[in-house]
C-alpha positions, 0 to 999 in steps of 0.5 A: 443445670442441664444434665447430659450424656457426655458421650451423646455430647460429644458424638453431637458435636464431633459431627459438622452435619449434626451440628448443625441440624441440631442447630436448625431445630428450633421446633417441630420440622421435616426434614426439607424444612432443616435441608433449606435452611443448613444447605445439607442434602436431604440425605444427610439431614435425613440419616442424622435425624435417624440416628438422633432418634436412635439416641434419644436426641429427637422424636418423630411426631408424626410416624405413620406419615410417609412423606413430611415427617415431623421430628423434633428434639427431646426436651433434654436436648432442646436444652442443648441445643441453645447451649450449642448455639451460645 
């Protein structure tokens, strides 16, 4: 069984636009990659991947990078992430 943060459960799926980029991060992505694929601006996919990262819910991989971040999300959120999708 997964253990997660309730609080961080409930903020992720309170939120139309984390769904679903939650929902699109089935592996590394930048965030064009996620805006393509959920129709969000990429101002919206963008600050919810900031605030994932704020939380621990996903990591950039590539930080020194200016343009085309990688982020992806944490291994105990990428658990999540399929229950979400069920």
């Amino acid at each position: 069984m997964v253990k997660i943060n309730l609080k961080d459960w409930s903020w992720v799926v309170r939120g139309k636009q984390r769904r679903a980029v939650i929902k699109y991060m089935d592996k590394a992505k930048i965030p064009t990659e996620i805006k393509e694929e959920s129709g969000l601006s990429l101002n919206h996919v963008s600050r919810v991947l900031r605030e994932f990262e704020k939380k621990g819910l996903a990591k950039c991989i590539t930080p020194k990078e200016k343009v085309g971040r990688l982020y992806k999300l944490t291994q105990r959120w990428g658990r999540v992430r399929r229950l979400l999708k069920e």
